[in-house]
C-alpha positions, 0 to 999 in steps of 0.5 A: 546373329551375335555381332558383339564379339571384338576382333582377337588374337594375333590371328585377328589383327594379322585379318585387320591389316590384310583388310585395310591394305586390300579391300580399298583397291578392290571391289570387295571395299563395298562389300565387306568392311573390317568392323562388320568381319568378326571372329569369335573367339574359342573360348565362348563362356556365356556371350551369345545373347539371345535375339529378341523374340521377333528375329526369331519369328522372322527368321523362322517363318523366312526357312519355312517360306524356302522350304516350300520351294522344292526347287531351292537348294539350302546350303548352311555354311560355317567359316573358320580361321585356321585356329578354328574360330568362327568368323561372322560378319560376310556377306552374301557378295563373299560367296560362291556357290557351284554345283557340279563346274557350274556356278550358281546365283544365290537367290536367297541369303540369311546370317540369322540366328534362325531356330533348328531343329536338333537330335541329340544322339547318345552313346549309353554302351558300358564304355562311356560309365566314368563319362556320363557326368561330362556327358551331361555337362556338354549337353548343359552346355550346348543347350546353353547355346542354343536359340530359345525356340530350338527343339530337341529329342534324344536318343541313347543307344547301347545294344540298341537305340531308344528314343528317350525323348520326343521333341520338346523346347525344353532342354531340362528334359533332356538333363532328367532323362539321363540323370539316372541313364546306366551305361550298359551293352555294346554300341549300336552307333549306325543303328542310332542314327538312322533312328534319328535321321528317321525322326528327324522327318518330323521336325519342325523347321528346315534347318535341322542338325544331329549331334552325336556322343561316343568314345568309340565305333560301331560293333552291334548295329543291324545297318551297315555303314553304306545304308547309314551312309546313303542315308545321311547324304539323302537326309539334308541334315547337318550331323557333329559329333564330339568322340572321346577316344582313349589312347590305347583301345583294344578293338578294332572298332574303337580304333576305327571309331575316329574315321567313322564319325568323320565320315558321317559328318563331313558330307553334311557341312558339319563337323566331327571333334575327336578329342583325348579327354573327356573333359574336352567335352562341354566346351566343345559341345557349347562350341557346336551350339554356337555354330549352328547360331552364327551359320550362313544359309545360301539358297540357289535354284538349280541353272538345269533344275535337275529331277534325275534322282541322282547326287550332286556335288556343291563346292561354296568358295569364298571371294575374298583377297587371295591374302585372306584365304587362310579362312576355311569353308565347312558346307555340305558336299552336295544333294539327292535330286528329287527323281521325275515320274519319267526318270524313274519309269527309265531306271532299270 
């Protein structure tokens, strides 16, 4: 994870005198000091420094190990100021994981800067022509961001999805397959992703992530927003998506479009950014990159290791000072358990 990113803002300092005044009459003072909590400021430019090759090594053969134990469940998790600014620095005494009203010890706890597997999923329909070229920036940019051993495919989608381009390291494949992209059609937006949950089942590493671009809602899609919906919460992927909305729409599925993506996204511990002009758009795509870089990944066995096939719901707080809880937790709202032979035999 960066460590480089000073303390800014007013917001900031308004933090460091809470943690001075606080944390020495608490046992927190042994957990988290002020010089190891950061917030990175909105505006990231090109400060994220790549790790060296061996951290990533480590950190990627550290997801692969947990991913061999079915009983683990991984929660990735984002913390953020109230102007949005990801706070870095916690550590594994600031959590706390519930499933269900139970809480959870945490058996495994990393703020690597582990690699991900990333879907990059965009909307072609002929409403996005005079905004492929900030499409193509914002993609520059959250390649930009990305881990030098990240791997990407891409699906465009108009009428329908394509997968354009399977898995590759290298992110200028994904900027010549949509230099001669033509916008065209309507937009099967559900239909793309569950293409991309698909192929997200042969990714590579644990910690996976669909990134989704559009300016609008569905109105062409085969699978209906339960099936997608369903989908999603079974998938264990984190899904964000950057929507430009225009002011005026003139149908009732763009003007939708906003709750859709949010709907999608939210359960899933990532996030969904509407925005009013196009232009928005690399800066926020490079802002997801960096996300996804500074996570925290929180691993708990189940206290009744559940095999029912059911959903259930996880709740992640932070322990902190009451006067710091101005920062806000973004993490997946819960999981499908694996179903046993025996439960299933009792399913009607």
């Amino acid at each position: 994870m960066p460590t480089s990113f000073g303390v800014l803002g007013s917001v900031l300092e308004s933090l460091k005198f809470l943690l001075s005044s606080v944390l020495v009459a608490t046992p927190l003072a042994a957990q988290t000091g002020l010089n190891d909590v950061h917030i990175m400021p909105r505006d990231i430019g090109g400060a994220v420094v790549s790790p060296s090759p061996s951290l990533q090594l480590v950190s990627g053969a550290y997801l692969h190990v947990v991913k061999r134990d079915v009983n683990l469940v991984l929660v990735p998790v984002s913390v953020t100021d109230p102007s949005q600014r990801l706070v870095t620095g916690l550590n594994q005494e600031n959590f706390r994981v519930f499933e269900g009203k139970k809480a959870q010890e945490i058996k495994h706890f990393s703020s690597e800067d582990a690699p991900v597997s990333l879907g990059i999923v965009v909307d072609t329909s002929g409403s996005m022509a005079d905004k492929m070229e900030r499409v193509r920036e914002a993609i520059n940019q959250f390649c930009d961001a990305a881990n030098l051993m990240d791997e990407f495919f891409m699906i465009t989608f108009g009428d329908e999805p394509h997968l354009v381009l399977d898995f590759t390291t290298d992110p200028q494949e994904l900027q010549k397959e949509l230099l001669f992209t033509q916008p065209r059609g309507r937009t099967a937006l559900l239909d793309a992703v569950y293409l991309g949950l698909k192929k997200m089942r042969q990714a590579k590493y644990a910690k996976k992530a669909l990134l989704i671009i559009s300016d609008g809602g569905d109105n062409h899609s085969r699978y209906g927003e339960r099936d997608v919906k369903s989908a999603v919460k079974e998938s264990d992927v984190m899904i964000y998506s950057i929507g430009t909305f225009d002011r005026y729409v003139p149908t009732q599925e763009e003007l939708l479009g906003p709750t859709l993506l949010s709907e999608l996204t939210e359960p899933t511990g990532g996030r969904s950014f509407a925005l009013q002009h196009a232009t928005e758009m690399p800066q926020v795509a490079r802002r997801i990159g960096v996300e996804l870089r500074t996570q925290y990944v929180l691993g708990y066995r189940p206290q009744d290791a559940p095999k029912d096939g059911k959903w259930h719901k996880i709740k992640v707080k932070l322990l902190l000072p009451k006067k710091l809880a101005l920062l806000h937790v973004h993490a997946k709202t819960g999981y499908y358990a694996h179903a046993s032979r025996e439960s299933e035999s009792r399913e009607p």
